[in-house]
ROGULUM-645712 format. One record per atom (N, C-alpha, C): residue in one letter; residue number from 1; x, y, z. Coordinates in Angstrom, 3 decimals, always signed. Example, Ala and Ser with C-alpha at 12.3 -4.5 7.8 and 13.67 -1.06 7.14 Angstrom:
residuo:a&num:1&c1:+13.190&c2:-5.690&c3:+7.800
residuo:a&num:1&c1:+12.300&c2:-4.500&c3:+7.800
residuo:a&num:1&c1:+13.200&c2:-3.300&c3:+7.800
residuo:s&num:2&c1:+12.850&c2:-2.250&c3:+7.080
residuo:s&num:2&c1:+13.670&c2:-1.060&c3:+7.140
residuo:s&num:2&c1:+12.900&c2:+0.030&c3:+7.870
END
This chain:
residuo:x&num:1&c1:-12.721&c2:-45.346&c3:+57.698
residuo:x&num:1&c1:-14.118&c2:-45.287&c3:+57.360
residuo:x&num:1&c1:-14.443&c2:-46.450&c3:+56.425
residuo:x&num:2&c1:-15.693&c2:-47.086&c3:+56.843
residuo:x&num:2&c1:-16.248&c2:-47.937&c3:+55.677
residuo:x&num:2&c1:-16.748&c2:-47.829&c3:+54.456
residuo:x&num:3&c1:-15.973&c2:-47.918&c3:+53.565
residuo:x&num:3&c1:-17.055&c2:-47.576&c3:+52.091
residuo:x&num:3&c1:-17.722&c2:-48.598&c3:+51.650
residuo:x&num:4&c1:-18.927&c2:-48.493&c3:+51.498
residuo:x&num:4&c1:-19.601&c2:-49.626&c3:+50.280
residuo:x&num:4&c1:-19.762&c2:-49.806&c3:+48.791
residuo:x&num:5&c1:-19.809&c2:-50.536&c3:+48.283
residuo:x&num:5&c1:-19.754&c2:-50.826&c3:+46.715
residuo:x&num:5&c1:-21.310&c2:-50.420&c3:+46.269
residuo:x&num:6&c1:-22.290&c2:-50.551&c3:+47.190
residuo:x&num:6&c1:-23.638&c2:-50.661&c3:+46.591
residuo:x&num:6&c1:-24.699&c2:-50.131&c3:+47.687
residuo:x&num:7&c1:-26.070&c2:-49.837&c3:+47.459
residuo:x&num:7&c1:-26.742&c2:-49.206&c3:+48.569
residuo:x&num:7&c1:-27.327&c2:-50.689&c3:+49.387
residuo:x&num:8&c1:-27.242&c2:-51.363&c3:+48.360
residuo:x&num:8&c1:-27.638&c2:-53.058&c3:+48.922
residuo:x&num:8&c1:-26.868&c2:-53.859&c3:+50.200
residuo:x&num:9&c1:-25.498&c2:-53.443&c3:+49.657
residuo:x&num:9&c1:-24.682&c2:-53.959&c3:+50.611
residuo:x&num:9&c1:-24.695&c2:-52.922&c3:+52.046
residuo:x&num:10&c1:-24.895&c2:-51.464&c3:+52.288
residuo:x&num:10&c1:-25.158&c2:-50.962&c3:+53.192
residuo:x&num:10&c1:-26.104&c2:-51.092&c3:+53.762
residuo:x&num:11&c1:-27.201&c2:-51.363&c3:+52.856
residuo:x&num:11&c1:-28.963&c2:-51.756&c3:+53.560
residuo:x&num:11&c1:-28.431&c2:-52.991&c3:+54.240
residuo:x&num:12&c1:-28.179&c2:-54.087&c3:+53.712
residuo:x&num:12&c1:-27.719&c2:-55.220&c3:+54.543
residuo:x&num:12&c1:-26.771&c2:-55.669&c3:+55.823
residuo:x&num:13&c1:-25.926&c2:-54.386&c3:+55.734
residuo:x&num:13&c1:-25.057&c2:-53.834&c3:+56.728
residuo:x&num:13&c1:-25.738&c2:-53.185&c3:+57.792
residuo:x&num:14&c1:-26.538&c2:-52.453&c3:+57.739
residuo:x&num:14&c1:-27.465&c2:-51.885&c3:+58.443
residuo:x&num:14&c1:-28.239&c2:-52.976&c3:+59.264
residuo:x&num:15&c1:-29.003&c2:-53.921&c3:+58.402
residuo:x&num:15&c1:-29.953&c2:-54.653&c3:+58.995
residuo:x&num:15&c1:-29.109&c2:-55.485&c3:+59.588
residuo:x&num:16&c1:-28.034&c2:-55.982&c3:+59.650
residuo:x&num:16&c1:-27.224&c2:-56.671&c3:+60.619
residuo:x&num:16&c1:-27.066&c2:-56.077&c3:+61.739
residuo:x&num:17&c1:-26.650&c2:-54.600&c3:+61.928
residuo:x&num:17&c1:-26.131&c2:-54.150&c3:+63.097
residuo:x&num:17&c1:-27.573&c2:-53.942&c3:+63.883
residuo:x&num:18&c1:-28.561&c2:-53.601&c3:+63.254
residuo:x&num:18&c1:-29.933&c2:-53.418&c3:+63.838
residuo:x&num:18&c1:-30.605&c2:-54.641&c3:+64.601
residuo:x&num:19&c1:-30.080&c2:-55.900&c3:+64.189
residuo:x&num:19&c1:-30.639&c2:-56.850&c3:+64.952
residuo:x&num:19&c1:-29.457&c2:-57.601&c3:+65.450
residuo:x&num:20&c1:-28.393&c2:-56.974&c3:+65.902
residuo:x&num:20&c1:-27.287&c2:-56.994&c3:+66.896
residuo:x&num:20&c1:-28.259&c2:-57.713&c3:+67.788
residuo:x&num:21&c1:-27.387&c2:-59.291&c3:+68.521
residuo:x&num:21&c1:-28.180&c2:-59.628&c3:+69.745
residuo:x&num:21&c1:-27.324&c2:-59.083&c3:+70.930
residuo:x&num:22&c1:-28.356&c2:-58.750&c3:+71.710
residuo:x&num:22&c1:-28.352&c2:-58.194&c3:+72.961
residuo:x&num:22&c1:-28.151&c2:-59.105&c3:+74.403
residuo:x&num:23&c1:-27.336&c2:-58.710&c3:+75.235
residuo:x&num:23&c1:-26.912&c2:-59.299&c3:+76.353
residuo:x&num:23&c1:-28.933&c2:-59.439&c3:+76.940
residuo:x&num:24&c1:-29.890&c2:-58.600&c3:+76.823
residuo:x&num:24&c1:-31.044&c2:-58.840&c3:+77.287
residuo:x&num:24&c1:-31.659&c2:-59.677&c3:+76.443
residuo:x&num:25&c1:-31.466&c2:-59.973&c3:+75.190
residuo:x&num:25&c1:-32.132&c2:-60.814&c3:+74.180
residuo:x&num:25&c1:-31.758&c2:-62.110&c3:+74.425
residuo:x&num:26&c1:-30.163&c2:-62.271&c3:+74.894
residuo:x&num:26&c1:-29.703&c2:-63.555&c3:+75.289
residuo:x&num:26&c1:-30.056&c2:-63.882&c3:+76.304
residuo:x&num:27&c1:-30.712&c2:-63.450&c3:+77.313
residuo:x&num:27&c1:-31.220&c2:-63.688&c3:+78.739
residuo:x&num:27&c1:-32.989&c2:-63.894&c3:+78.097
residuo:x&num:28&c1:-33.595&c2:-63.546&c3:+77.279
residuo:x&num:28&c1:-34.789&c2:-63.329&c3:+77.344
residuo:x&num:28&c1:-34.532&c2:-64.208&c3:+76.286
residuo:x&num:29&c1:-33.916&c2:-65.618&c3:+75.730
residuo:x&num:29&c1:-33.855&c2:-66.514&c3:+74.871
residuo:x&num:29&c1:-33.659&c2:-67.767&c3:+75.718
residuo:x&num:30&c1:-33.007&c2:-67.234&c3:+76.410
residuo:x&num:30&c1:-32.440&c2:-68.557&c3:+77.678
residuo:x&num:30&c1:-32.944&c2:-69.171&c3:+78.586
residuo:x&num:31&c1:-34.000&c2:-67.737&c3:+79.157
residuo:x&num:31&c1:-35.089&c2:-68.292&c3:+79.725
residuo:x&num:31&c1:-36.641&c2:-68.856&c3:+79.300
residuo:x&num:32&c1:-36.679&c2:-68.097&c3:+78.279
residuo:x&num:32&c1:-37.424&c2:-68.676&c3:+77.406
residuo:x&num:32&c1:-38.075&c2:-70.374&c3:+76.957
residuo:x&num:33&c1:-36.548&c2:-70.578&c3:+76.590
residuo:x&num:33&c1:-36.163&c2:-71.964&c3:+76.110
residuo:x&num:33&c1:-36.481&c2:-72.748&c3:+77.137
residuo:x&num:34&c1:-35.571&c2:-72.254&c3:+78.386
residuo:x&num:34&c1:-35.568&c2:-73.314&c3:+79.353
residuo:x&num:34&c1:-36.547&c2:-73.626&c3:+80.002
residuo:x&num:35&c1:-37.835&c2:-72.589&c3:+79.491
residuo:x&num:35&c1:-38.557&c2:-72.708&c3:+80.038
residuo:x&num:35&c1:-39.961&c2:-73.649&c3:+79.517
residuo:x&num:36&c1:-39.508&c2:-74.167&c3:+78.218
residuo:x&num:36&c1:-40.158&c2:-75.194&c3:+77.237
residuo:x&num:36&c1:-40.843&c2:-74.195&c3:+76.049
residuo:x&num:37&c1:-40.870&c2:-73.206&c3:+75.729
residuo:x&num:37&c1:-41.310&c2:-72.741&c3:+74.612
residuo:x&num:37&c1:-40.327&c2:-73.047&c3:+73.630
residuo:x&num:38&c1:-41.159&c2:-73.480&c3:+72.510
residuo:x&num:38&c1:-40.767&c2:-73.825&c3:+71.514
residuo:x&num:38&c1:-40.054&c2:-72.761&c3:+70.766
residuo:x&num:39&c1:-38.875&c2:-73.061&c3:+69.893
residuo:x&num:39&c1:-38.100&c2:-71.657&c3:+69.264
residuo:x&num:39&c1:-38.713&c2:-71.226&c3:+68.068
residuo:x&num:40&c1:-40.070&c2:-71.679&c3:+67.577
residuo:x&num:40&c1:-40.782&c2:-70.893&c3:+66.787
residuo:x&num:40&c1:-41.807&c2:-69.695&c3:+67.290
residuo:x&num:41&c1:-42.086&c2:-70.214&c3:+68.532
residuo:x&num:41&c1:-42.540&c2:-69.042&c3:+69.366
residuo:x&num:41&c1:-42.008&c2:-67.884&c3:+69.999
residuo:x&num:42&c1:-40.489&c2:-68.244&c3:+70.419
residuo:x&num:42&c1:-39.662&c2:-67.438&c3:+71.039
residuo:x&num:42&c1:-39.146&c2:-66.570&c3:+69.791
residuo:x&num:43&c1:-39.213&c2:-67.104&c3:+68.395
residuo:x&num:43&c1:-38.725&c2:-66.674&c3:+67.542
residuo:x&num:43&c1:-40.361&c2:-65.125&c3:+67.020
residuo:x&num:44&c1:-41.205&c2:-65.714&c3:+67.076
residuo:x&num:44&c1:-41.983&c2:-64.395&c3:+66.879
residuo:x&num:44&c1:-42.134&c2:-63.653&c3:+67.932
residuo:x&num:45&c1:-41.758&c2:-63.559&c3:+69.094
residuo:x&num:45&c1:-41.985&c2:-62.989&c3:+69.783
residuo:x&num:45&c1:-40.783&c2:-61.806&c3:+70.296
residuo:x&num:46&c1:-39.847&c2:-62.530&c3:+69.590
residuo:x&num:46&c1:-38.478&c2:-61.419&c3:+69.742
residuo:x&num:46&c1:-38.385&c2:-61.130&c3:+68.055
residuo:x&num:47&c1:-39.340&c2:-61.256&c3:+67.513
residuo:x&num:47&c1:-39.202&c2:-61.134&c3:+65.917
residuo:x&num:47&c1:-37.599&c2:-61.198&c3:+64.939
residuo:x&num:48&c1:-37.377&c2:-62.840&c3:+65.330
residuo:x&num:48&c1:-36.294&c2:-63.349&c3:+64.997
residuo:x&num:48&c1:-36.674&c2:-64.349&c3:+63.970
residuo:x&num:49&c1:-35.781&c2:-65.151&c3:+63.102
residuo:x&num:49&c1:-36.623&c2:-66.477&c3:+62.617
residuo:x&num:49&c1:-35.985&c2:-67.647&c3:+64.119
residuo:x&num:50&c1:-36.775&c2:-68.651&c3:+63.361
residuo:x&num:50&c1:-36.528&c2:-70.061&c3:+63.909
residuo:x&num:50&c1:-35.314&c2:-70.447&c3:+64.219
residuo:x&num:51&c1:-34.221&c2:-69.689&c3:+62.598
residuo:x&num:51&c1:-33.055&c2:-70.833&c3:+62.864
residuo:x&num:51&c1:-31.976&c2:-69.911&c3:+63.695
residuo:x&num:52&c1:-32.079&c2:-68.386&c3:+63.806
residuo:x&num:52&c1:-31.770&c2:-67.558&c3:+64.148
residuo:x&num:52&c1:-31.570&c2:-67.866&c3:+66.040
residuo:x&num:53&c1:-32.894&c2:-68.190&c3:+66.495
residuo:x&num:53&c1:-32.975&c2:-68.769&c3:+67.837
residuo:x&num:53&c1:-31.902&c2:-69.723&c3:+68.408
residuo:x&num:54&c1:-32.272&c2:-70.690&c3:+67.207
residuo:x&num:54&c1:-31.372&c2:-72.037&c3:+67.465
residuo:x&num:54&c1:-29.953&c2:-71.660&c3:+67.625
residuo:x&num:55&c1:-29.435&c2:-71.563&c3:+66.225
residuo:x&num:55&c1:-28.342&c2:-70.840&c3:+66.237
residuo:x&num:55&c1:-27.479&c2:-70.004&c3:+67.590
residuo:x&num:56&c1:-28.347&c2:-69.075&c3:+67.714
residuo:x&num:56&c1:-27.981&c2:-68.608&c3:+69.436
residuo:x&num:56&c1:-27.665&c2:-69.198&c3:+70.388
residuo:x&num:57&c1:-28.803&c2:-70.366&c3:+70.484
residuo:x&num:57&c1:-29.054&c2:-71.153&c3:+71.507
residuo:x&num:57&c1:-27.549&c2:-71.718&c3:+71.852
residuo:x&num:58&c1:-27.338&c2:-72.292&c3:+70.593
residuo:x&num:58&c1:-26.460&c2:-73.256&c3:+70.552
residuo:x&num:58&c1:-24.925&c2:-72.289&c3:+70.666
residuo:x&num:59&c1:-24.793&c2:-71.127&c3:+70.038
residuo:x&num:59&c1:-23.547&c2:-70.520&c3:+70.695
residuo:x&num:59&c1:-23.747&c2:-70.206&c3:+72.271
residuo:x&num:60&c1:-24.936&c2:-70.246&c3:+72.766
residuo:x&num:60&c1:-24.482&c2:-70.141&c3:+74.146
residuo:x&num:60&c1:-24.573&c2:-70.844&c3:+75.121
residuo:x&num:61&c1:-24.373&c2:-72.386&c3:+74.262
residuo:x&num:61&c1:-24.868&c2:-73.464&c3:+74.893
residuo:x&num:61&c1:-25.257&c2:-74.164&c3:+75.683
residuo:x&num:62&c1:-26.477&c2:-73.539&c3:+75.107
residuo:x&num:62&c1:-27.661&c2:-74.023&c3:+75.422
residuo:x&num:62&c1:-28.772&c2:-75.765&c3:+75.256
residuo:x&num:63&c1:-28.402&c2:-76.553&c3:+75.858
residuo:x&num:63&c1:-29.304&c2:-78.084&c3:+74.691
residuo:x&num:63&c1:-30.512&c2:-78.865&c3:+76.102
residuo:x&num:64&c1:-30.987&c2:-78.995&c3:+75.471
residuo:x&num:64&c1:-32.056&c2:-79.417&c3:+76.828
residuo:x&num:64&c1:-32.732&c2:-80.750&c3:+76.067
residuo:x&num:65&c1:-31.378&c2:-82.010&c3:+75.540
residuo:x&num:65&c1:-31.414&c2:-83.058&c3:+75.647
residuo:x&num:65&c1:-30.778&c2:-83.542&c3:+76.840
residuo:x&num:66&c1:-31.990&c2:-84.369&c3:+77.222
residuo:x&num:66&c1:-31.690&c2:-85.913&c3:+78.434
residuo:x&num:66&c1:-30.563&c2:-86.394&c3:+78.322
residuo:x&num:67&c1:-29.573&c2:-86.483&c3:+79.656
residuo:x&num:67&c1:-28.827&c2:-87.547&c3:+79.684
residuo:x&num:67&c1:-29.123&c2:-88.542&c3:+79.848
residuo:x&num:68&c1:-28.768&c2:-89.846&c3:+79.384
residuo:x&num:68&c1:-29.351&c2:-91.142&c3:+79.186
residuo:x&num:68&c1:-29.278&c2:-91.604&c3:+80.408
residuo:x&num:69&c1:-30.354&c2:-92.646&c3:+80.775
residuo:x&num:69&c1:-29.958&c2:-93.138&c3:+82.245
residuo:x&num:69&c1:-29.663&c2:-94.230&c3:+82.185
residuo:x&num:70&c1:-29.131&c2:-95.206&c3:+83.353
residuo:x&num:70&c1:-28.673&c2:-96.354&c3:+83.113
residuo:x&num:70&c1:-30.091&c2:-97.637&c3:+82.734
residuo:x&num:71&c1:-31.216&c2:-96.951&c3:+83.501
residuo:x&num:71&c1:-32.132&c2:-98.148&c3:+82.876
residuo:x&num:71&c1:-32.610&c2:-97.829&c3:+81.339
residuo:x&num:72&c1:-32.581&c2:-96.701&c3:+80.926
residuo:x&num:72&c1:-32.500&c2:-96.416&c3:+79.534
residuo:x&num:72&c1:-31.552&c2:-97.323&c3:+78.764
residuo:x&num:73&c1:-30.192&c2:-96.997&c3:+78.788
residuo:x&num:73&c1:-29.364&c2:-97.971&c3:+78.683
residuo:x&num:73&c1:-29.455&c2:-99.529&c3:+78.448
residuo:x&num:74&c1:-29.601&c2:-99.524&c3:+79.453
residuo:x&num:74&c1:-29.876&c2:-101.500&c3:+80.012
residuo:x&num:74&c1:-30.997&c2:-101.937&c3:+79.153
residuo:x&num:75&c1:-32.354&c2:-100.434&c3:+78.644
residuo:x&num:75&c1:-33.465&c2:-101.483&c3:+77.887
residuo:x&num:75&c1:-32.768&c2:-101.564&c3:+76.493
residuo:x&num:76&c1:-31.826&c2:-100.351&c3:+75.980
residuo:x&num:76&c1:-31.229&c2:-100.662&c3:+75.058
residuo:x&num:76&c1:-30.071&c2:-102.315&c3:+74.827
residuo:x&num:77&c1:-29.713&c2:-102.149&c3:+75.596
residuo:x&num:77&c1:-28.646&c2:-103.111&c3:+75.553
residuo:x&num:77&c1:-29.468&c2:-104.631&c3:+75.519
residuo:x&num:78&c1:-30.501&c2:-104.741&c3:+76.200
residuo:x&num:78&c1:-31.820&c2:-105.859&c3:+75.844
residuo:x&num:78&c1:-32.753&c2:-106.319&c3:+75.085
residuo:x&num:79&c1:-32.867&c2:-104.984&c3:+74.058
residuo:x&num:79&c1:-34.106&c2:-104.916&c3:+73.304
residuo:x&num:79&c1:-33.058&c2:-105.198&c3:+72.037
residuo:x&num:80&c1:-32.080&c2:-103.714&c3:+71.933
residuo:x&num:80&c1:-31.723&c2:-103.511&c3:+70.353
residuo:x&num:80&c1:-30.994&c2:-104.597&c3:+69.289
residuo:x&num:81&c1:-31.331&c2:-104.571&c3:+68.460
residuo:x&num:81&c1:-31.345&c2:-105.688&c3:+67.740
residuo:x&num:81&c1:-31.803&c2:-107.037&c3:+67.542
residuo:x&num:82&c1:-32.796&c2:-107.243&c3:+68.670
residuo:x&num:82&c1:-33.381&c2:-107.994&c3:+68.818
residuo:x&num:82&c1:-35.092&c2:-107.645&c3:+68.408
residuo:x&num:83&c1:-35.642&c2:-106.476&c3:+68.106
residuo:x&num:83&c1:-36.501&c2:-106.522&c3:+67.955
residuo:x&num:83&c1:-36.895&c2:-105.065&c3:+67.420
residuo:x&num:84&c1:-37.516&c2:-104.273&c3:+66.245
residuo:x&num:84&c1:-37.587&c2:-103.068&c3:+65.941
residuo:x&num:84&c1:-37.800&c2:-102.088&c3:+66.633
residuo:x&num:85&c1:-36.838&c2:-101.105&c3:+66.692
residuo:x&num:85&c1:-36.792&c2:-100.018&c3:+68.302
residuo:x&num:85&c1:-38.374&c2:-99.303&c3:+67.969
residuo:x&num:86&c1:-39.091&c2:-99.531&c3:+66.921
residuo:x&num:86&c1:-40.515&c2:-98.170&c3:+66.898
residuo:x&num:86&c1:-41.608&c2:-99.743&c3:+68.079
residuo:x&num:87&c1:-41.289&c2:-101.198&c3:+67.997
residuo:x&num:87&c1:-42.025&c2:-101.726&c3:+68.982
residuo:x&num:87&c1:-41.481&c2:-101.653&c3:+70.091
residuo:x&num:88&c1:-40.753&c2:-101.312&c3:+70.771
residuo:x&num:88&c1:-40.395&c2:-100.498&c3:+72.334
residuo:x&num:88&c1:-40.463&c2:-99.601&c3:+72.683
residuo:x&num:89&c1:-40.162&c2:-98.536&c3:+71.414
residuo:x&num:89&c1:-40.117&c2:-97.268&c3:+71.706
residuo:x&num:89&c1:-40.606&c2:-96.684&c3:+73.395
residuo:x&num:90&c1:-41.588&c2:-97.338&c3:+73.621
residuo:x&num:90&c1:-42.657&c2:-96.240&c3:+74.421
residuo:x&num:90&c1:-42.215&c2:-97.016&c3:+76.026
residuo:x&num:91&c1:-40.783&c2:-97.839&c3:+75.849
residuo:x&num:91&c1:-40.490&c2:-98.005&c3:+77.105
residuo:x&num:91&c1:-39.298&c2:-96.674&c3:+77.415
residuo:x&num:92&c1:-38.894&c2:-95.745&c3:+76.661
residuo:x&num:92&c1:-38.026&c2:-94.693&c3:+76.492
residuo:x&num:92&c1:-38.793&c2:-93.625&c3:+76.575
residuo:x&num:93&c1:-39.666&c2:-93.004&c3:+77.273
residuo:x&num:93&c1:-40.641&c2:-91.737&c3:+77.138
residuo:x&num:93&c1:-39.553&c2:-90.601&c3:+76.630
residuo:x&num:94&c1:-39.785&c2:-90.343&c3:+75.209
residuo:x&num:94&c1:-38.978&c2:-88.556&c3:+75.223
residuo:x&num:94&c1:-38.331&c2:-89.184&c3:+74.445
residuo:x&num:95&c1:-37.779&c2:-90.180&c3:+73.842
residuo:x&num:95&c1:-36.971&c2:-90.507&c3:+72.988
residuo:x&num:95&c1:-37.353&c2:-90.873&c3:+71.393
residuo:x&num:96&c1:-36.585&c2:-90.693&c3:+70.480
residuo:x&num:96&c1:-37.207&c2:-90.628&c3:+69.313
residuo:x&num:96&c1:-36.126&c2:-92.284&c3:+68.886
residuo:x&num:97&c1:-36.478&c2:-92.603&c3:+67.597
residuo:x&num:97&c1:-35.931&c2:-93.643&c3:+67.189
residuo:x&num:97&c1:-34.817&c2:-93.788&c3:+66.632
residuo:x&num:98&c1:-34.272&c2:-92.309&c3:+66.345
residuo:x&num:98&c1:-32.895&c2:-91.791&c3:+65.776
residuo:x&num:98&c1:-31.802&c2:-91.525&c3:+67.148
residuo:x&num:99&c1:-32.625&c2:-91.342&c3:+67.706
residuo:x&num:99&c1:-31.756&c2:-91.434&c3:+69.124
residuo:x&num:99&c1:-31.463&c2:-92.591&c3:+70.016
residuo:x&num:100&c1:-32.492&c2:-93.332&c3:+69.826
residuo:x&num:100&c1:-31.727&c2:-95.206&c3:+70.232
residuo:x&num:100&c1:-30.581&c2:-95.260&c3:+68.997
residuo:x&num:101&c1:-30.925&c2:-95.056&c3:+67.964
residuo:x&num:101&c1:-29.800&c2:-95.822&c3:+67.232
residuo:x&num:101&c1:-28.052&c2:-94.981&c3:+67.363
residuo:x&num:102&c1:-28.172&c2:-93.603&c3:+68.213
residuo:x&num:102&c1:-27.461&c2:-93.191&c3:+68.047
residuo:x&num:102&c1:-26.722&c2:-93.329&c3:+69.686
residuo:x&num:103&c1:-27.938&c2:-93.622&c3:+70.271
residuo:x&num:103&c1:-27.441&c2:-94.282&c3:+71.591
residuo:x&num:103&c1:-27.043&c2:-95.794&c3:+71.624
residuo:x&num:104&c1:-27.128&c2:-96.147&c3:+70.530
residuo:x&num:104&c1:-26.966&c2:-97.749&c3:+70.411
residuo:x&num:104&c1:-25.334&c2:-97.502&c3:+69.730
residuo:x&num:105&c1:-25.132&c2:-96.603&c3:+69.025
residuo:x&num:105&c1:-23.973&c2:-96.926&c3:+67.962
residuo:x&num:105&c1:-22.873&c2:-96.294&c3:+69.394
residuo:x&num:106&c1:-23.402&c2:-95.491&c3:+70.211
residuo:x&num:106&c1:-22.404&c2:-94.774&c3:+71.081
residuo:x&num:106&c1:-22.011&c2:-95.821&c3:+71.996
residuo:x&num:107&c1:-22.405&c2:-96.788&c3:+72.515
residuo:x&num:107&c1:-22.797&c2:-97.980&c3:+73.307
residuo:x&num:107&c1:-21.944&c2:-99.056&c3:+72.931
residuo:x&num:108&c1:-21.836&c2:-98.585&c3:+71.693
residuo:x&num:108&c1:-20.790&c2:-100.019&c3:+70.756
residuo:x&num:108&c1:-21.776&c2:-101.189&c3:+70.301
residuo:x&num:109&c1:-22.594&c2:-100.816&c3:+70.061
residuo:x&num:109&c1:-23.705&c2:-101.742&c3:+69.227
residuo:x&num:109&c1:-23.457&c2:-101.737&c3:+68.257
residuo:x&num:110&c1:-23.217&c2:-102.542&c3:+67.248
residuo:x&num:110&c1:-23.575&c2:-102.143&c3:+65.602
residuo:x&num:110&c1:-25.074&c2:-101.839&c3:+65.435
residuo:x&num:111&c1:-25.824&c2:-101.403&c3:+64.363
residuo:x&num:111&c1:-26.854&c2:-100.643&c3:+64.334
residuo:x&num:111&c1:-27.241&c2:-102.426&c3:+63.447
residuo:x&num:112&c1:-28.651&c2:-102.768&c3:+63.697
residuo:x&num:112&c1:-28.757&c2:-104.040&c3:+63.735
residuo:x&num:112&c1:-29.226&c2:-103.898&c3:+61.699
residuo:x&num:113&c1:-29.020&c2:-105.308&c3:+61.242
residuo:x&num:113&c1:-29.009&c2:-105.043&c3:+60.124
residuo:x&num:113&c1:-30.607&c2:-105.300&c3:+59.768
residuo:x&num:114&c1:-31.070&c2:-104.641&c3:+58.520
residuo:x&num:114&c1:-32.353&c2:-104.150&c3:+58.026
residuo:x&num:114&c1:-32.109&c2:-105.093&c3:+56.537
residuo:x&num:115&c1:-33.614&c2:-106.163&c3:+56.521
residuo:x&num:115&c1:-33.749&c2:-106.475&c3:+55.308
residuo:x&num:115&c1:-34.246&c2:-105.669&c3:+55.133
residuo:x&num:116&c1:-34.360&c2:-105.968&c3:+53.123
residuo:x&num:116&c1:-35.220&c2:-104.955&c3:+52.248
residuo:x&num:116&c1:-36.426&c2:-105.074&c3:+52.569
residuo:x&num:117&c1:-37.218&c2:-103.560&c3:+52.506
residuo:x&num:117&c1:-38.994&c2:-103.822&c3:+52.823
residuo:x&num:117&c1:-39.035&c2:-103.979&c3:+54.292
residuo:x&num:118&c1:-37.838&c2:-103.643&c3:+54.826
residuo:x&num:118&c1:-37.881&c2:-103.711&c3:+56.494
residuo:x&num:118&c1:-38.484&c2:-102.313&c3:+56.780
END
């Protein structure tokens, strides 16, 4: 049998087992997602938080980032370092600027160097 030290630690024990996720919660998260709702929405609607969603997501991995394509690639390998990735950006639809550089460093680019006030 379990004993507790405190009524706190059983209340908290409690509220864990009460929001036990469910083989239907994980199906009704999965499709959800995949289906482009955002996990702040999916998150009130199964009255979960935000990071709670994620979290899930990601143990049941779940990620609905783009694999890079080769002309993605190729504008990287043309542009980067030659010119600030936020003035191309918008030849990459869906891509953010932390993600060229992280597609650049994966690529074997060095990440191009930044004067000060750059």
């Amino acid at each position: 049998m379990v004993s507790y030290d405190s009524p706190i630690e059983f209340q908290l024990y409690r509220e864990v087992l009460m929001n036990a996720w469910t083989l239907a919660d994980d199906r009704q998260v999965v499709e959800m997602r995949t289906a482009g709702i955002p996990s702040k929405v999916i998150a009130r609607r199964l009255g979960r938080s935000a990071v709670s969603i994620s979290g899930r997501l990601s143990l049941l991995g779940v990620t609905l980032t783009q694999d890079w394509t080769l002309s993605e690639d190729a504008v990287i390998w043309n542009r980067y370092g030659k010119a600030p990735v936020r003035t191309w950006l918008d030849q990459l639809p869906g891509r953010t600027e932390g993600s060229v550089h992280a597609r650049a460093h994966r690529l074997g680019m060095a990440r191009p160097h930044r004067a000060w006030g750059e």
